[in-house]
N, CA, C and O atoms as a GROMACS GRO file, in nm:
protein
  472
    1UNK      N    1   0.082  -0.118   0.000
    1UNK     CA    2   0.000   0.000   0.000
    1UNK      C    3   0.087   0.125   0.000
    1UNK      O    4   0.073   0.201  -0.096
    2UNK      N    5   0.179   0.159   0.099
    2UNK     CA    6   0.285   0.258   0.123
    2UNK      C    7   0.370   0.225   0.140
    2UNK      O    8   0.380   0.120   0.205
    3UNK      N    9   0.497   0.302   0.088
    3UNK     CA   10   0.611   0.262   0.150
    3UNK      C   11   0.663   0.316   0.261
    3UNK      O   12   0.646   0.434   0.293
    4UNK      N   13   0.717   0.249   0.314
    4UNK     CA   14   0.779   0.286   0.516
    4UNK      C   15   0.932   0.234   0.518
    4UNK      O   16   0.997   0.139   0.475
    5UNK      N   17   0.944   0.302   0.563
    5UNK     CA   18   1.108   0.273   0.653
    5UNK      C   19   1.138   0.100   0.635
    5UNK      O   20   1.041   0.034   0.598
    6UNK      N   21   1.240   0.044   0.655
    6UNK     CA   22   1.235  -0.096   0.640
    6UNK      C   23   1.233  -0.109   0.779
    6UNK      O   24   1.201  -0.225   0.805
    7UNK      N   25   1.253  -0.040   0.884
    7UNK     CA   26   1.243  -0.093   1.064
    7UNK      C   27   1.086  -0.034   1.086
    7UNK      O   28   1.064   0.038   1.184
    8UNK      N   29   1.012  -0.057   1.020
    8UNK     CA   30   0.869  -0.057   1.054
    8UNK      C   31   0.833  -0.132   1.177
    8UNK      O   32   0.881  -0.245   1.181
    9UNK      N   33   0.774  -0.104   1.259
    9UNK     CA   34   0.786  -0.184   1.381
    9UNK      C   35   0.608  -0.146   1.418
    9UNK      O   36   0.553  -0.047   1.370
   10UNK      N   37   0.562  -0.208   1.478
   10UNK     CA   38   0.433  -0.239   1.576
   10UNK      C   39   0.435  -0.220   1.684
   10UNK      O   40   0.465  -0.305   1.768
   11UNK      N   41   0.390  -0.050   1.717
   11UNK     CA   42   0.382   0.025   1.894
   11UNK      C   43   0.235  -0.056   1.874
   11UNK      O   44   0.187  -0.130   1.789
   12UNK      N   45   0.194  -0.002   2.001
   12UNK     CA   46   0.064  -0.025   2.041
   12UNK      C   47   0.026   0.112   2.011
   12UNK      O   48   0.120   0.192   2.007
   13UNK      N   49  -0.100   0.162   1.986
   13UNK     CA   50  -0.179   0.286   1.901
   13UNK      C   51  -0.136   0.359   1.919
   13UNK      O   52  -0.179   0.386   2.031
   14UNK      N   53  -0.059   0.444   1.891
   14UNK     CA   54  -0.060   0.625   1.961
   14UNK      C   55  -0.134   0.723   1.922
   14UNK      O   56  -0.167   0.746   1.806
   15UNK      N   57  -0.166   0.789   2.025
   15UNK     CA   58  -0.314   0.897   1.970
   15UNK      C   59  -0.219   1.011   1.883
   15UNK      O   60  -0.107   1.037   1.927
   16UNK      N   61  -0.260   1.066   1.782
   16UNK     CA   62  -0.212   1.160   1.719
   16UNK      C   63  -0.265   1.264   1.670
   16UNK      O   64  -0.308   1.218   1.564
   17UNK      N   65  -0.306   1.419   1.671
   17UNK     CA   66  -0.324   1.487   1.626
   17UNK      C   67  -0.268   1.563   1.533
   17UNK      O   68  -0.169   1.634   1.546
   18UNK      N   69  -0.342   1.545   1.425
   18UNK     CA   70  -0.277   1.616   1.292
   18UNK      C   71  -0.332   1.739   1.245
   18UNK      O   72  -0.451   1.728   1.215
   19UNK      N   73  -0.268   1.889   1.224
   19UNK     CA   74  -0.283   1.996   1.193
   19UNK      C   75  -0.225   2.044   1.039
   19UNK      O   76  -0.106   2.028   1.013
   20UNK      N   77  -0.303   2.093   0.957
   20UNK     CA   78  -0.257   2.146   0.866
   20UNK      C   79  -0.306   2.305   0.844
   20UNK      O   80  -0.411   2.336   0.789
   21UNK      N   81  -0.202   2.404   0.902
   21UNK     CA   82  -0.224   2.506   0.955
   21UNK      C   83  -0.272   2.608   0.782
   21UNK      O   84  -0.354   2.700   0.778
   22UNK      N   85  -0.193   2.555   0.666
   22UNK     CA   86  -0.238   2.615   0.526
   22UNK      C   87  -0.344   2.610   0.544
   22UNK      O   88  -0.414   2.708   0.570
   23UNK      N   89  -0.391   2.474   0.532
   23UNK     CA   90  -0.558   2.415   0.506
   23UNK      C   91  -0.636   2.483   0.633
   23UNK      O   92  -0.743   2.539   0.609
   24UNK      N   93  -0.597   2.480   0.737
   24UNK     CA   94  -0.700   2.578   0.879
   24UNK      C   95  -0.779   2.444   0.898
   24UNK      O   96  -0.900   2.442   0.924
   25UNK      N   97  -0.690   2.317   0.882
   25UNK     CA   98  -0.778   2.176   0.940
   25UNK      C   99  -0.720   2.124   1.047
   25UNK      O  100  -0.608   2.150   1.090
   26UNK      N  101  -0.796   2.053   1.089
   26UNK     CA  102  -0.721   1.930   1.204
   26UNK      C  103  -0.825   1.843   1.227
   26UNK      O  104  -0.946   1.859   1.212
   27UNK      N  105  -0.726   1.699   1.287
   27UNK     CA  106  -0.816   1.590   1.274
   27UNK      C  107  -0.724   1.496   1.418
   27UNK      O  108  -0.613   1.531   1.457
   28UNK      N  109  -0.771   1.424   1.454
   28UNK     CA  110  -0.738   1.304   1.547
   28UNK      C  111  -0.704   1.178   1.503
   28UNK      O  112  -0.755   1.182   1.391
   29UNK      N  113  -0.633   1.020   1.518
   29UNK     CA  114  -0.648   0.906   1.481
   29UNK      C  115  -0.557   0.844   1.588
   29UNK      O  116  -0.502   0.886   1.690
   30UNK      N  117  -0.563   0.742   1.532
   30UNK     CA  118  -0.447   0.627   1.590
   30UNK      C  119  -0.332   0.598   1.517
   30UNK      O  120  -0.367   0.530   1.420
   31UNK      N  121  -0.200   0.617   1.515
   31UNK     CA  122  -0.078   0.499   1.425
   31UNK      C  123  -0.144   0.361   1.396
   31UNK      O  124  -0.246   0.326   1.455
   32UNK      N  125  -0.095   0.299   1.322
   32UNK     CA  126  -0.075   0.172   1.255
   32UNK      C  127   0.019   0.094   1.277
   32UNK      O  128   0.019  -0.012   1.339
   33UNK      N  129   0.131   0.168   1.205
   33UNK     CA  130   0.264   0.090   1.153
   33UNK      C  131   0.344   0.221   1.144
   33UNK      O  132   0.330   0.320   1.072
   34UNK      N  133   0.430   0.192   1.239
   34UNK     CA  134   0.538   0.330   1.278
   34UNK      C  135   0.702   0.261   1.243
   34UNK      O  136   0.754   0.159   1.289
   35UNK      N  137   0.748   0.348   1.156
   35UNK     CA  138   0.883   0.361   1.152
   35UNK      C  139   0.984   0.482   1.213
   35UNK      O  140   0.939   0.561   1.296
   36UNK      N  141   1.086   0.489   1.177
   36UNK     CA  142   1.211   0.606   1.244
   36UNK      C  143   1.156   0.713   1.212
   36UNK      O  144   1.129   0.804   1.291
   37UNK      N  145   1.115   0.713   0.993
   37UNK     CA  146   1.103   0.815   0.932
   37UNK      C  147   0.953   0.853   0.878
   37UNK      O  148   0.928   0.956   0.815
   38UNK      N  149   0.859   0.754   0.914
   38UNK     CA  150   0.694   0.825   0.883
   38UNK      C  151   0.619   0.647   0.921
   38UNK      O  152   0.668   0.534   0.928
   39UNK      N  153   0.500   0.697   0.936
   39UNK     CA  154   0.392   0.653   0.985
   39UNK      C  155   0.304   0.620   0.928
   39UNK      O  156   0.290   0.690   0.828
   40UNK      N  157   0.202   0.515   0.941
   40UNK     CA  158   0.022   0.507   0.830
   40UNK      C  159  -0.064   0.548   1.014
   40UNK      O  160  -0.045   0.508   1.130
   41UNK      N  161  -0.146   0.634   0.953
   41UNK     CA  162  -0.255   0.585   1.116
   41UNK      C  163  -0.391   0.610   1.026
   41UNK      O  164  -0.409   0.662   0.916
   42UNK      N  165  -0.483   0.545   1.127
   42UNK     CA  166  -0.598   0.540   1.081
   42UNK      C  167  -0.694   0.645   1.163
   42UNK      O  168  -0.672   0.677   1.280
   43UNK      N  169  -0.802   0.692   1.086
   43UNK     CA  170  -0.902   0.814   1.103
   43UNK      C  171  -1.035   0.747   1.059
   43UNK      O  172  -1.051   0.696   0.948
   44UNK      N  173  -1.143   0.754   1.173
   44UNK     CA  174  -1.239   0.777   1.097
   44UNK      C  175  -1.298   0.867   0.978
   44UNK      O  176  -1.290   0.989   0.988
   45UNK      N  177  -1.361   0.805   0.856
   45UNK     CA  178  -1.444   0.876   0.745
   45UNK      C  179  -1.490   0.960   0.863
   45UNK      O  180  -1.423   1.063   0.861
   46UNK      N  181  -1.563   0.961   0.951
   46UNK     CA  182  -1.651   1.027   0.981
   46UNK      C  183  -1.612   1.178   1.067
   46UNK      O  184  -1.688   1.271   1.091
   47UNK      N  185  -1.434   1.163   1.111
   47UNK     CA  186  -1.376   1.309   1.178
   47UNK      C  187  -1.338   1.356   1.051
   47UNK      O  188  -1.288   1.468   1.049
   48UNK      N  189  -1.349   1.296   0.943
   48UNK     CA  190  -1.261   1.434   0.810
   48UNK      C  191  -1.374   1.486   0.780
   48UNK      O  192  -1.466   1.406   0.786
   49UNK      N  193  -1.399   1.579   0.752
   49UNK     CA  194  -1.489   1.635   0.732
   49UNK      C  195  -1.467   1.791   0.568
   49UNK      O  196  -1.521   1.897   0.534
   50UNK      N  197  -1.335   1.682   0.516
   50UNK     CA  198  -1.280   1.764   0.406
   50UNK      C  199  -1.243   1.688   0.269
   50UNK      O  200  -1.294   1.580   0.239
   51UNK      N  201  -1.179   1.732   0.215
   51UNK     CA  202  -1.097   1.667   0.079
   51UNK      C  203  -0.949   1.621   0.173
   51UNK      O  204  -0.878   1.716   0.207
   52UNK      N  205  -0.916   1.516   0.203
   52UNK     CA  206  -0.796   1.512   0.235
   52UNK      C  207  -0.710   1.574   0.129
   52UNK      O  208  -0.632   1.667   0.148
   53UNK      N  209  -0.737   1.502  -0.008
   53UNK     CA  210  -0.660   1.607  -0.143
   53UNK      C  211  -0.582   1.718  -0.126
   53UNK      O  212  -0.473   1.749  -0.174
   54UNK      N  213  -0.664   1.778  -0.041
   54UNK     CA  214  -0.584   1.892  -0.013
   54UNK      C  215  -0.502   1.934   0.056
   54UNK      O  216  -0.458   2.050   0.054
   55UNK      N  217  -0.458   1.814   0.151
   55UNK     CA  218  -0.343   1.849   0.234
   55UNK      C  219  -0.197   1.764   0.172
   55UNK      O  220  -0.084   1.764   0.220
   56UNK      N  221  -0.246   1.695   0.048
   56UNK     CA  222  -0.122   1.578   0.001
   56UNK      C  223  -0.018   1.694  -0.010
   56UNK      O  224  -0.043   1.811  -0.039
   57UNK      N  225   0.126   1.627   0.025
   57UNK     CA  226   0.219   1.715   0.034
   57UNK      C  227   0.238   1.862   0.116
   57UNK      O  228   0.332   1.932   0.080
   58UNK      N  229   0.185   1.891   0.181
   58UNK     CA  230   0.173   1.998   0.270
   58UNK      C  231   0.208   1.993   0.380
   58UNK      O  232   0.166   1.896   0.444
   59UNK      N  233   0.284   2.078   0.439
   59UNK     CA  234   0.359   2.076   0.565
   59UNK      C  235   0.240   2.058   0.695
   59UNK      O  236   0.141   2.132   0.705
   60UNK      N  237   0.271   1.950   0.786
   60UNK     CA  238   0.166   1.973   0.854
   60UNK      C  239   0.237   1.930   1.019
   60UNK      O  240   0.352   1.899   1.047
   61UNK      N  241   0.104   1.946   1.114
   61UNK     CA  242   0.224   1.929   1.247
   61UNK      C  243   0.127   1.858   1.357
   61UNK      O  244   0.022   1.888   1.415
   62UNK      N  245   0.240   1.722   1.356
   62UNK     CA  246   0.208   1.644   1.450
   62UNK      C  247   0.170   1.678   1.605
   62UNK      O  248   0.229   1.766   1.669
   63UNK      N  249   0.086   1.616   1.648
   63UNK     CA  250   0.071   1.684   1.829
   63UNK      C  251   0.091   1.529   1.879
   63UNK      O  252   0.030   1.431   1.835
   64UNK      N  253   0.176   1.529   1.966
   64UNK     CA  254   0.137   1.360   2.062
   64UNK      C  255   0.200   1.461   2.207
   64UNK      O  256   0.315   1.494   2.236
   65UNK      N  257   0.090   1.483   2.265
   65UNK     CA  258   0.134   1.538   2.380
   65UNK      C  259   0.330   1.497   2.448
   65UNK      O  260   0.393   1.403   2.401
   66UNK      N  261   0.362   1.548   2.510
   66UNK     CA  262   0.354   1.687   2.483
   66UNK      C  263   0.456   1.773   2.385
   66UNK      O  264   0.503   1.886   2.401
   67UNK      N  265   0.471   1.682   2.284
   67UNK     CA  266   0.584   1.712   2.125
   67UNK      C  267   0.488   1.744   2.005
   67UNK      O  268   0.392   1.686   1.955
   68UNK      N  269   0.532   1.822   1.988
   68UNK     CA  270   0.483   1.884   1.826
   68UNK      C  271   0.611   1.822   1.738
   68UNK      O  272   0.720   1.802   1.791
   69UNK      N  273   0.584   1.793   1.592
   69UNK     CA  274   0.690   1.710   1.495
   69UNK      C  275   0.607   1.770   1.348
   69UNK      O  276   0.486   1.768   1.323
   70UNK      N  277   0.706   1.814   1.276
   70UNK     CA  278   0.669   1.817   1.144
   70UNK      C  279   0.702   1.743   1.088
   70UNK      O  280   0.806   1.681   1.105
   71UNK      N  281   0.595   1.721   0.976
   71UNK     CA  282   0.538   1.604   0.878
   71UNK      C  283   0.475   1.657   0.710
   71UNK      O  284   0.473   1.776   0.679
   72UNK      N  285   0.443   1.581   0.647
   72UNK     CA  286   0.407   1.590   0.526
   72UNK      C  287   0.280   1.457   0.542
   72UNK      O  288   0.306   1.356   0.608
   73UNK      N  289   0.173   1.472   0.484
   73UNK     CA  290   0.070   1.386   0.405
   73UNK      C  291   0.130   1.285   0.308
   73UNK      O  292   0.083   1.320   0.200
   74UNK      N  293   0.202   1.186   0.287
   74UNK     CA  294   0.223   1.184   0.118
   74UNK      C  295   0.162   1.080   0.066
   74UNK      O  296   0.219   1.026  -0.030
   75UNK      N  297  -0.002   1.011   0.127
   75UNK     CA  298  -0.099   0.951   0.048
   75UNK      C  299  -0.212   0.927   0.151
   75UNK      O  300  -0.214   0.966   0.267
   76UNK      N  301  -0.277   0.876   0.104
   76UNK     CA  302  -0.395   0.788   0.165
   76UNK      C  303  -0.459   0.716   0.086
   76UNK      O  304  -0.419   0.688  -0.027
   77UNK      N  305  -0.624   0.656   0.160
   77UNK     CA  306  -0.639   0.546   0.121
   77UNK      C  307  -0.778   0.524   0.238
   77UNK      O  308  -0.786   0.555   0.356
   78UNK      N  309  -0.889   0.450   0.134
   78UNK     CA  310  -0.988   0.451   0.218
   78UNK      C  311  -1.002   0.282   0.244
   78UNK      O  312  -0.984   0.204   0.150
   79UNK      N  313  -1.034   0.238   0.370
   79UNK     CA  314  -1.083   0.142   0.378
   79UNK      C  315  -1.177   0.086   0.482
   79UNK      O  316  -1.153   0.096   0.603
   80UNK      N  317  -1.299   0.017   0.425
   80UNK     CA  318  -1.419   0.046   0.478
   80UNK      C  319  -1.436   0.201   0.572
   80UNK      O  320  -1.391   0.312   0.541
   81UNK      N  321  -1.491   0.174   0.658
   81UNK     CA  322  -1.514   0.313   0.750
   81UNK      C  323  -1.361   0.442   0.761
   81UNK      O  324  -1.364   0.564   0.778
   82UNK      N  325  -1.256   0.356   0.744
   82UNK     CA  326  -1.146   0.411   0.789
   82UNK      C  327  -1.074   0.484   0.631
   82UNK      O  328  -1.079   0.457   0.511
   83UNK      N  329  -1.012   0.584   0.714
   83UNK     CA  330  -0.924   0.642   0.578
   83UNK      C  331  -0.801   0.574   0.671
   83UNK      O  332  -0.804   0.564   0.794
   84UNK      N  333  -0.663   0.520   0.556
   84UNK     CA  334  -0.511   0.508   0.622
   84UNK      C  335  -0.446   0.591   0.554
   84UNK      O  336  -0.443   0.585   0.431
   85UNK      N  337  -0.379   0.689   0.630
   85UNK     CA  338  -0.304   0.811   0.564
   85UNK      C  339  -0.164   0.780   0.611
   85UNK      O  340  -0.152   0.729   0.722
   86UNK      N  341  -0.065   0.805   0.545
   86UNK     CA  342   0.078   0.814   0.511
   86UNK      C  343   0.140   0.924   0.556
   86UNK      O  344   0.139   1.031   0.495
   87UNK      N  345   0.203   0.902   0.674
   87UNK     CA  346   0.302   1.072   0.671
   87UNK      C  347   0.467   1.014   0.681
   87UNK      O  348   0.525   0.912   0.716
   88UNK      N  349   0.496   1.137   0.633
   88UNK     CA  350   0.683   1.116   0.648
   88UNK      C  351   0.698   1.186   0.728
   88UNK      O  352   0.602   1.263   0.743
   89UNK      N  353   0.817   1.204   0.823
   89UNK     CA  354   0.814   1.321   0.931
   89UNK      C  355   0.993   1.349   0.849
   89UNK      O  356   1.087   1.282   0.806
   90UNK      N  357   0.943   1.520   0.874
   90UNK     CA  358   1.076   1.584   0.830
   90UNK      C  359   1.212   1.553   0.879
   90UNK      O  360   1.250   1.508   0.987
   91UNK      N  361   1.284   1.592   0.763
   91UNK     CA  362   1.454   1.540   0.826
   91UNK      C  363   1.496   1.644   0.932
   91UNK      O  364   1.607   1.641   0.984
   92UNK      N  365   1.401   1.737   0.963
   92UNK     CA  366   1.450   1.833   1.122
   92UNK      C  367   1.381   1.781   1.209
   92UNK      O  368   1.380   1.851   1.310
   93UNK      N  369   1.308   1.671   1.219
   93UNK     CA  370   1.197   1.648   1.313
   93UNK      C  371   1.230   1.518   1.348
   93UNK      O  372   1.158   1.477   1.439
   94UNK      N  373   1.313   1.438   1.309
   94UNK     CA  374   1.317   1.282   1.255
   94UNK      C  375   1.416   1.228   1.405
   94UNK      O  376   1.410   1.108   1.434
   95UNK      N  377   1.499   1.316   1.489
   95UNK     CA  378   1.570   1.286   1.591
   95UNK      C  379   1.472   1.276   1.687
   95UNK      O  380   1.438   1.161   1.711
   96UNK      N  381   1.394   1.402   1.776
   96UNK     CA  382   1.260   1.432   1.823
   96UNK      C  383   1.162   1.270   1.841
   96UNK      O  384   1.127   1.213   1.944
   97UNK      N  385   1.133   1.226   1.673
   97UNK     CA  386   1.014   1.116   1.650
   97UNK      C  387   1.131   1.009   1.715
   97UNK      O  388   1.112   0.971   1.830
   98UNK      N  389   1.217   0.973   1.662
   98UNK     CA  390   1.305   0.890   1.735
   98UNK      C  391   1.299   0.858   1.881
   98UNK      O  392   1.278   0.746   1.926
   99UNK      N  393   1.319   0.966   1.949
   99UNK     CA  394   1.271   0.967   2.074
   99UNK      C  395   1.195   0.892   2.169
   99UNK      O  396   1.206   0.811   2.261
  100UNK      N  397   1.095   0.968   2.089
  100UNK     CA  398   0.959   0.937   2.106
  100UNK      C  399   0.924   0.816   2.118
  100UNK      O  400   0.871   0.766   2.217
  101UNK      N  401   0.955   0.757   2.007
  101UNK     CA  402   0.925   0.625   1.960
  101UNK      C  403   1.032   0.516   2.106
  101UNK      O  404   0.983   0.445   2.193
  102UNK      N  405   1.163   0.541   2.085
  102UNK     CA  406   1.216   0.460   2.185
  102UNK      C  407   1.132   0.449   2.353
  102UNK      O  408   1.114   0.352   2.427
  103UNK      N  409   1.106   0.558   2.364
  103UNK     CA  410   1.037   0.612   2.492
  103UNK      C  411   0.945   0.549   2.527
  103UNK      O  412   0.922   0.500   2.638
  104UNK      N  413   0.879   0.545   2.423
  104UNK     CA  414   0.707   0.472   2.399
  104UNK      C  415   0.756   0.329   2.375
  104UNK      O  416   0.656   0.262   2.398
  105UNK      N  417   0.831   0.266   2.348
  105UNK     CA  418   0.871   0.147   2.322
  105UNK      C  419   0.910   0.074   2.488
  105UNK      O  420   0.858  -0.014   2.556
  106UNK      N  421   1.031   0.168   2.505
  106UNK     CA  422   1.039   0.165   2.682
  106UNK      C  423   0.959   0.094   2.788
  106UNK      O  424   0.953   0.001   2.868
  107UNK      N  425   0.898   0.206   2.730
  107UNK     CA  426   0.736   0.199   2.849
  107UNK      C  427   0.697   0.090   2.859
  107UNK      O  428   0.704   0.015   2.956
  108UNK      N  429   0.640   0.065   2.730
  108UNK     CA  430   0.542  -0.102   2.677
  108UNK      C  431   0.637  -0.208   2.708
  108UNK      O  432   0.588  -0.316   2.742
  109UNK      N  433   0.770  -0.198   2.702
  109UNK     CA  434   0.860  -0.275   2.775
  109UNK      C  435   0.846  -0.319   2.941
  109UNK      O  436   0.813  -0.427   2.990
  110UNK      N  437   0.877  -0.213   2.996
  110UNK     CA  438   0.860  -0.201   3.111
  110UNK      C  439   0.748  -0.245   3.166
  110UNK      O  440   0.762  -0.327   3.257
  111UNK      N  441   0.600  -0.202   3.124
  111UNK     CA  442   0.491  -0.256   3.156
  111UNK      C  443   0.447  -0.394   3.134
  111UNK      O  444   0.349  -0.433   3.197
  112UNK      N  445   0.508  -0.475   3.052
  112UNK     CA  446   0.518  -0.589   3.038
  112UNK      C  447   0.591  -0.670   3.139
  112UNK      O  448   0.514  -0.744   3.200
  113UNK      N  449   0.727  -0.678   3.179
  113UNK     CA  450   0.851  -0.715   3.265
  113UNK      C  451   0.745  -0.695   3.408
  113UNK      O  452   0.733  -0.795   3.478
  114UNK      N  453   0.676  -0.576   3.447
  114UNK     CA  454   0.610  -0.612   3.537
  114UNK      C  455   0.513  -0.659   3.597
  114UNK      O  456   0.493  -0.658   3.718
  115UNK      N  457   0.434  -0.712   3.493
  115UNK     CA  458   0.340  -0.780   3.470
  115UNK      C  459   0.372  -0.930   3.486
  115UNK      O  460   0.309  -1.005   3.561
  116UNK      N  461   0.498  -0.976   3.394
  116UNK     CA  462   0.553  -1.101   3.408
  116UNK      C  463   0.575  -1.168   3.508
  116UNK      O  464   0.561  -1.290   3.521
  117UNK      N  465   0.632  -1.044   3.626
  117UNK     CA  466   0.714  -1.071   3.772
  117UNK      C  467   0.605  -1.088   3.891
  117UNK      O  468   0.626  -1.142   4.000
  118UNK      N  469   0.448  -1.012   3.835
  118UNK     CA  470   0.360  -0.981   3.934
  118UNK      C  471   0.263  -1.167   3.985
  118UNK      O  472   0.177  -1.170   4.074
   0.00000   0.00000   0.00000
């Protein structure tokens, strides 16, 4: 469907808010399938309430509390109820998502190990 990073890896959902400050839109979803360098997450049909069209290629900016990350649109894709949209996150933003991602990986680590021991 898209292409991703080859270390595509499987977090558990992360909530994401997406802004496209040109367009004067924003929308909510979940990740999918997260890599180093961009993401698919899924949105309900029913929070867009636009032409996605119009944000393909357009600078836009991630929210996952409490980091903002710039990104680009560069497809989507409807399936049943759900749209799966494609972002790349910029090469100034790409250390930041890194982060993030280890952090959030961490965690789900951690919360597991103590679960095991309990």
């Amino acid at each position: 469907m898209f292409m991703l990073d080859a270390r595509t890896k499987e977090y558990g959902p992360l909530s994401v808010n997406i802004t496209c400050s040109e367009e004067k839109i924003s929308f909510w979803g979940l990740t999918k399938k997260v890599s180093f360098s961009d993401f698919c997450m899924e949105v309900p049909t029913t929070r867009v309430k636009f032409s996605l069209l119009s944000c393909l290629n357009k600078e836009i900016t991630i929210k996952m509390d409490p980091v903002n990350i710039q990104g680009i649109i560069t497809g989507y894709t409807i399936e049943g109820d759900f749209y799966i949209i494609a972002i790349e996150i910029l090469k100034a933003s790409r250390s930041t998502w890194k982060s993030l991602l280890v952090e959030k990986n961490l965690c789900s680590l951690g919360s597991q190990v103590s679960h095991a021991s309990s």
